[in-house]
MIDREN-568353 format. One record per residue (C-alpha): residue number from 0; x, y, z. Coordinates in steps of 0.5 Angstrom, whole numbers, plus 2048, in hexadecimal, padded with zeros to 3 digits. Each point is the difference from the previous one (the first is absolute). Layout:
! residues N
{NUM, {X, Y, Z}}
...
! end
This chain:
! residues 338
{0, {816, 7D9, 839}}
{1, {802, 7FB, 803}}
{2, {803, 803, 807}}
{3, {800, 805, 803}}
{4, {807, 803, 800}}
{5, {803, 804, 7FB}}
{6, {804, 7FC, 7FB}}
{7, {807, 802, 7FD}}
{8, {802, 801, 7F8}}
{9, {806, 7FB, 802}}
{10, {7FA, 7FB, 805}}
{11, {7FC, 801, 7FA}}
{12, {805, 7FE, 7FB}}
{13, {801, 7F9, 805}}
{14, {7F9, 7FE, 801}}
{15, {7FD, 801, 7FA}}
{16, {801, 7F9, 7FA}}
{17, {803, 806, 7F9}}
{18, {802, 806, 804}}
{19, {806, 7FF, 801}}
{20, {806, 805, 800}}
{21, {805, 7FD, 7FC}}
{22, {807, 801, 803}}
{23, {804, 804, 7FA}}
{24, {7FE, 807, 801}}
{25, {7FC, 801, 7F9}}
{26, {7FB, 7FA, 802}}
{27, {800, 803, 807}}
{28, {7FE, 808, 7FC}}
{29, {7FB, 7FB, 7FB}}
{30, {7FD, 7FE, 807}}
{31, {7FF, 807, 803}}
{32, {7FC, 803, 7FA}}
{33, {7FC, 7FA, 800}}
{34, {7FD, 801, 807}}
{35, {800, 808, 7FE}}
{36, {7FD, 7FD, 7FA}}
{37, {7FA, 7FB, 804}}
{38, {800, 804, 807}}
{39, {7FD, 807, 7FB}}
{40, {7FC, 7FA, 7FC}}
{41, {7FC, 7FE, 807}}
{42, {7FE, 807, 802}}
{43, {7FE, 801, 7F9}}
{44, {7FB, 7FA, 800}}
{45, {7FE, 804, 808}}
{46, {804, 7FB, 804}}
{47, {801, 804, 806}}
{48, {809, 7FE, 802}}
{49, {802, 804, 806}}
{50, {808, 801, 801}}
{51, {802, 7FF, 807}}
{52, {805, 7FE, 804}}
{53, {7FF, 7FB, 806}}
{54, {808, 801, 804}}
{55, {802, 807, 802}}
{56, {807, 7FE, 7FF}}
{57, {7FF, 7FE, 7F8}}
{58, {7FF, 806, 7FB}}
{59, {7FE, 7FB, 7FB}}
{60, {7F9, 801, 7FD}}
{61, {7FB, 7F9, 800}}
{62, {7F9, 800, 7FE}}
{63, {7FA, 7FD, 802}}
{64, {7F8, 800, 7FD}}
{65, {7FB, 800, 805}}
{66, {7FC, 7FB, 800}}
{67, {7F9, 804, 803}}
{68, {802, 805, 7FA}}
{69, {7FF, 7FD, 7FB}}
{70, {7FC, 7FA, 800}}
{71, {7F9, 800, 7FD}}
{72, {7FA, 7FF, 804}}
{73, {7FC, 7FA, 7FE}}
{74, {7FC, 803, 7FB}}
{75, {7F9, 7FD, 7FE}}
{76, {7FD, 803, 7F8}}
{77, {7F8, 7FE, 7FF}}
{78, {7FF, 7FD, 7F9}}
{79, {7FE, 807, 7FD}}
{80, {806, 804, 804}}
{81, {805, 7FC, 7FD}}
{82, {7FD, 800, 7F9}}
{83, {800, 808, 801}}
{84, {808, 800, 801}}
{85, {801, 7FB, 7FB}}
{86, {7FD, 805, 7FB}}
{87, {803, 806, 803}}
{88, {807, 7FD, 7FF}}
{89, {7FE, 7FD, 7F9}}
{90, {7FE, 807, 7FE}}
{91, {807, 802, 800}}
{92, {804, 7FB, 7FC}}
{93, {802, 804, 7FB}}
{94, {801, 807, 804}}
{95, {806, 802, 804}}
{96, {7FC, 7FD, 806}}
{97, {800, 7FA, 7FE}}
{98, {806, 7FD, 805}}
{99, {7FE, 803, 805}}
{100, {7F9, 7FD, 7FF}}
{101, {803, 7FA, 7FF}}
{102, {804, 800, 805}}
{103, {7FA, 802, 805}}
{104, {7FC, 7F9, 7FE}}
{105, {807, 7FD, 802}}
{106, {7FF, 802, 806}}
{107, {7F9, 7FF, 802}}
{108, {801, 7F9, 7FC}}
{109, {806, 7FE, 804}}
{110, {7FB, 802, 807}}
{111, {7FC, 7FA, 7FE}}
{112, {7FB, 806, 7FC}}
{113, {7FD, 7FD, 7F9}}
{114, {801, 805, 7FC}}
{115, {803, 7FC, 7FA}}
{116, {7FB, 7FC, 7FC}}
{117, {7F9, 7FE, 804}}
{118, {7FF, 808, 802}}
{119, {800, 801, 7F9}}
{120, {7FB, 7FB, 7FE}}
{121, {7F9, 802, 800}}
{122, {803, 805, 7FB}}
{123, {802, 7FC, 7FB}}
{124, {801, 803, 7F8}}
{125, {800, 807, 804}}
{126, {807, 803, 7FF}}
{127, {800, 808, 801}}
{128, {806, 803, 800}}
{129, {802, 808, 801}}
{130, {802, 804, 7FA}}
{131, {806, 804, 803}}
{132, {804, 800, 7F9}}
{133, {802, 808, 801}}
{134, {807, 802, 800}}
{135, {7FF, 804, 806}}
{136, {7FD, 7FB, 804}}
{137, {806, 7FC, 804}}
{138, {805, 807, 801}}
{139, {7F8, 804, 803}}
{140, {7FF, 7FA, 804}}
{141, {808, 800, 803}}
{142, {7FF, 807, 801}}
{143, {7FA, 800, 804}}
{144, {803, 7FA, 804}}
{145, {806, 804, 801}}
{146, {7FD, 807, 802}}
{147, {804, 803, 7FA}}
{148, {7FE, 806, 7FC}}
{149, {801, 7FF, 7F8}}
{150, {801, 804, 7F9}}
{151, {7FD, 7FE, 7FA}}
{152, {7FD, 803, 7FA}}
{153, {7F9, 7FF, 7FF}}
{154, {7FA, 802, 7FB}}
{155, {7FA, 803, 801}}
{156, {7FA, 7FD, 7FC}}
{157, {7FF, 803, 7F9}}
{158, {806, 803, 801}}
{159, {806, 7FF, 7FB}}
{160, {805, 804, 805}}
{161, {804, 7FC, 805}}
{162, {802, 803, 807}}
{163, {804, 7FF, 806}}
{164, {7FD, 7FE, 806}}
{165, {803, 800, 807}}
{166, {7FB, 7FB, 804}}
{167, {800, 7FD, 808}}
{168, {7FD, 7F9, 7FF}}
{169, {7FA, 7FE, 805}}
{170, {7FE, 7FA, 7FD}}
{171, {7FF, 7FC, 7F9}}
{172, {7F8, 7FE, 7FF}}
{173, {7FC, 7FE, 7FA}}
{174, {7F9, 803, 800}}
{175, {7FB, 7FE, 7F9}}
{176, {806, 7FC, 7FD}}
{177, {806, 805, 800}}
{178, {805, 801, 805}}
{179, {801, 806, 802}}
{180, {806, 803, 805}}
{181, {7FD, 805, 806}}
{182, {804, 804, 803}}
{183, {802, 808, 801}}
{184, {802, 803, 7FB}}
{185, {807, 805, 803}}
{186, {800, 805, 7FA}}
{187, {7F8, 802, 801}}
{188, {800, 7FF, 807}}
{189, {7F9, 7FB, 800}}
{190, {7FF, 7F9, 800}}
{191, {7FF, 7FE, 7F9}}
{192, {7FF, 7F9, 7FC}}
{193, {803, 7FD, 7FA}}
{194, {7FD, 7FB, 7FB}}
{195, {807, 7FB, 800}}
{196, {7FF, 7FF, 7F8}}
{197, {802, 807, 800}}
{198, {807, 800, 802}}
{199, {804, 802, 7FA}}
{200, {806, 7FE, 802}}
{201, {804, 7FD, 806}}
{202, {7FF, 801, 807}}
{203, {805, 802, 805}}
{204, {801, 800, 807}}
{205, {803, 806, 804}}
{206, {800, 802, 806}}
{207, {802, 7FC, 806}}
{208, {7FB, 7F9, 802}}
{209, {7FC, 801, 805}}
{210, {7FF, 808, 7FF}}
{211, {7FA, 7FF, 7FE}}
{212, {7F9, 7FE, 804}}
{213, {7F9, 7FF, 7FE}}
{214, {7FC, 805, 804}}
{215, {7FB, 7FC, 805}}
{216, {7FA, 804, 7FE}}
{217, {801, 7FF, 7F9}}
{218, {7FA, 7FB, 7FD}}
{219, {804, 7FE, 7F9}}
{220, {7FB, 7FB, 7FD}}
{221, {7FB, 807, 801}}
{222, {807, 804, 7FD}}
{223, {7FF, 7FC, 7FA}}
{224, {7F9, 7FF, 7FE}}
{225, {7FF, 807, 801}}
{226, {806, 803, 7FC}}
{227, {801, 7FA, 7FB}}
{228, {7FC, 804, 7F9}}
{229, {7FC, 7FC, 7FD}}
{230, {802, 7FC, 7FA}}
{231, {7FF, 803, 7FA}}
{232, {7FE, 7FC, 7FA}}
{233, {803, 803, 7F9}}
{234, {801, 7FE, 7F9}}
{235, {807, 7FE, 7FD}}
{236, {801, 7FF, 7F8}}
{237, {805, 7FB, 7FE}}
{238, {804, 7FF, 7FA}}
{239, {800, 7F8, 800}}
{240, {804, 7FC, 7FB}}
{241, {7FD, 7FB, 7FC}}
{242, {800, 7F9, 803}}
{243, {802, 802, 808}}
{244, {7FE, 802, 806}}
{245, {7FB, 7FB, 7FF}}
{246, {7FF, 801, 808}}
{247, {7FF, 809, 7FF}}
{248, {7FB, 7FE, 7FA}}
{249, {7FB, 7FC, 805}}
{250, {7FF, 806, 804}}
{251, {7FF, 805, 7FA}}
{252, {7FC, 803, 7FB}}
{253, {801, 802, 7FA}}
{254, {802, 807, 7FF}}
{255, {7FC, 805, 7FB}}
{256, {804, 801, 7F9}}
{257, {801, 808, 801}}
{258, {803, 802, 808}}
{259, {7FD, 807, 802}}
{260, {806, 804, 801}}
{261, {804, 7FF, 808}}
{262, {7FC, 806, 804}}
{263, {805, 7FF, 806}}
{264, {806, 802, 7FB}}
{265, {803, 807, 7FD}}
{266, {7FD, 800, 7F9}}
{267, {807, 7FF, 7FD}}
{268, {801, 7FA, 803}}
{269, {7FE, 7FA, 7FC}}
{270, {7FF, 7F8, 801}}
{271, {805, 7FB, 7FF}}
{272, {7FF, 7FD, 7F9}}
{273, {7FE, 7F9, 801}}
{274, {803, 7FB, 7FB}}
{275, {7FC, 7FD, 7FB}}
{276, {7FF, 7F9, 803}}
{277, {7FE, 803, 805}}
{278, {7F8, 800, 802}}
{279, {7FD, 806, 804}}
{280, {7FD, 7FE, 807}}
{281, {7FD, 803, 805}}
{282, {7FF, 7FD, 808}}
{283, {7FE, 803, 807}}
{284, {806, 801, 805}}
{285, {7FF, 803, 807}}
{286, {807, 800, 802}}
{287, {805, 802, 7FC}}
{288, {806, 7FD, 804}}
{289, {7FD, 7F9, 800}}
{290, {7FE, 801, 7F8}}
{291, {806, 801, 7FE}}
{292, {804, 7FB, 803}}
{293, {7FC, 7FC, 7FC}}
{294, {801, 804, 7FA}}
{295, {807, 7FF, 800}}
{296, {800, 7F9, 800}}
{297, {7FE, 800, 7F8}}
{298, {806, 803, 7FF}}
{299, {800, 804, 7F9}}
{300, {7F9, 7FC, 7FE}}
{301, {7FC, 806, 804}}
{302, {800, 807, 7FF}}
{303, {7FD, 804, 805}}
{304, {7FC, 807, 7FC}}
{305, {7FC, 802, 806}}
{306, {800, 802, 805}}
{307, {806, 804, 801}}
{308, {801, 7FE, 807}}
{309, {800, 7F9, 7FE}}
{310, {804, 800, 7FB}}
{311, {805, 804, 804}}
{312, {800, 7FB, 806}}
{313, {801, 7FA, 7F9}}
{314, {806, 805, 7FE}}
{315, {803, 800, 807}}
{316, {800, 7F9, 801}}
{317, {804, 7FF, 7FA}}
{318, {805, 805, 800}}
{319, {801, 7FD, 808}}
{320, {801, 7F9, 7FC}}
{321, {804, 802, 7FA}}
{322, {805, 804, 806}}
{323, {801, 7FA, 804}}
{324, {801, 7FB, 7FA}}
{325, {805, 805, 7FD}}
{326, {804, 7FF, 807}}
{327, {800, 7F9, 800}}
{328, {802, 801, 7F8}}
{329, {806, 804, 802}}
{330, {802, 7FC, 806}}
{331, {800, 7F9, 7FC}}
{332, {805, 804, 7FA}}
{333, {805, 801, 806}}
{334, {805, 7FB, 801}}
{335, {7FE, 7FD, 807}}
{336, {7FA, 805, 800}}
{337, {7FB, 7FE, 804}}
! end
């Protein structure tokens, strides 16, 4: 930034105090892959380097950053616009976005902006934060950033059976306290929404970035309000052990000594037998994915009875568990298995 001319890999490695080359051929590679690796890290962060060449009897490339291209204007925050960003950067410590919100308060901090401490404190013992703890949060998000289409296995509501999903992201919103991806949906040829919590299984990009665009007249906060269905309030019945799940029971109410018989399963089918340490308890849910991490949590001290879709989503998880613990099992028998 300091002139105006481009300046050479061999200039650099001359002017700046811990950039040199070095003399043998390995220190001169370690050189190059650094500046590759620092070059990359500055148009990273959206610091513009331009690649030219001052003499049109060199074919050596220089570099230069544009003072007027990437300095900041003088920037002046009220009070309540300071604290409004502050809080919008606190919201997403502990989510994906956490780096670039932080990265962002740096930026507007180092521009004489005061975002840091005194935007914050009118708003003292205030710490909100954004539940965004789905798996399918980051890849949903990384997908509508890159104008990627995905696949992903998806389970619908009171539904116990898992079906594949080909999807072209518009945007990842939260409407009433759960995320949902909106998007059209390629198979059924219509914009659908999907309830993250849902999502039964890894997302996958497919496609090429950049294929996908958002349609210009498409209202996507509308999109979900209208299409999200309304939470369905339910009744589990839990077998807990005696003496946990001390966190479940504060929720729950004791279930009656003789459950009526499952209407939603075949007449053949029957319960799991819950142990005899074990107390029966019933609790409401509305969302089945959500429940069910829950519930895996305790491990083998709770034993879902009803209803089915929740205790399918509870196997499911397990089984998942069980086959990755079983790989990482397999691996370590191996001598050198990683």
């Amino acid at each position: 930034m300091a002139t105006s001319r481009f300046i050479t890999v061999s200039q650099l490695g001359e002017l700046v105090e811990g950039y040199e080359p070095g003399a043998t051929e390995e220190e001169q590679e370690a050189f190059r892959r650094m500046f590759e690796r620092d070059k990359a890290y500055l148009r990273e962060i959206g610091i513009p380097l331009e690649t030219g060449t001052d003499s049109a009897f060199s074919d050596e490339v220089g570099y230069r950053i544009r003072r007027g291209d990437y300095a900041l204007p003088d920037i002046a925050l009220a009070p309540d616009e300071a604290a409004a960003l502050a809080l919008a950067g606190s919201l997403w410590s502990t989510t994906a976005l956490a780096g670039p919100a932080a990265s962002a308060l740096r930026k507007l901090a180092a521009g004489g902006a005061a975002v840091d401490d005194g935007g914050l404190g009118a708003l003292d013992g205030f710490e909100p934060r954004v539940d965004a703890t789905d798996p399918a949060f980051e890849p949903c998000l990384a997908a509508v950033q890159a104008g990627r289409a995905i696949r992903f296995p998806y389970r619908k509501v009171v539904e116990t059976g898992v079906t594949e999903r080909h999807v072209e992201p518009w945007g990842v919103l939260s409407w009433r306290g759960r995320w949902y991806l909106a998007g059209h949906d390629v198979v059924r040829g219509a914009p659908r929404v999907f309830r993250l919590s849902r999502f039964a299984g890894p997302v996958r990009p497919v496609g090429l970035g950049g294929a996908v665009r958002v349609p210009p007249d498409v209202d996507l906060h509308a999109m979900v309000s209208a299409q999200a269905p309304p939470d369905q309030v339910r009744t589990a019945t839990l077998a807990v052990r005696r003496g946990t799940g001390h966190a479940l029971r504060r929720h729950a109410s004791p279930a009656p000594a003789t459950l009526p018989a499952p209407a939603t399963l075949p007449a053949s089918a029957t319960r799991p037998t819950p142990a005899a340490d074990m107390d029966l308890v019933q609790m409401e849910f509305a969302d089945t994915e959500r429940f069910a991490r829950w519930i895996v949590g305790s491990g083998p001290d709770v034993i879902v009875l009803e209803p089915p879709e929740l205790r399918a989503a509870v196997v499911a998880r397990l089984r998942a568990a069980a086959a990755g613990t079983a790989g990482v099992c397999e691996a370590a028998a191996v001598p050198g298995g990683r």
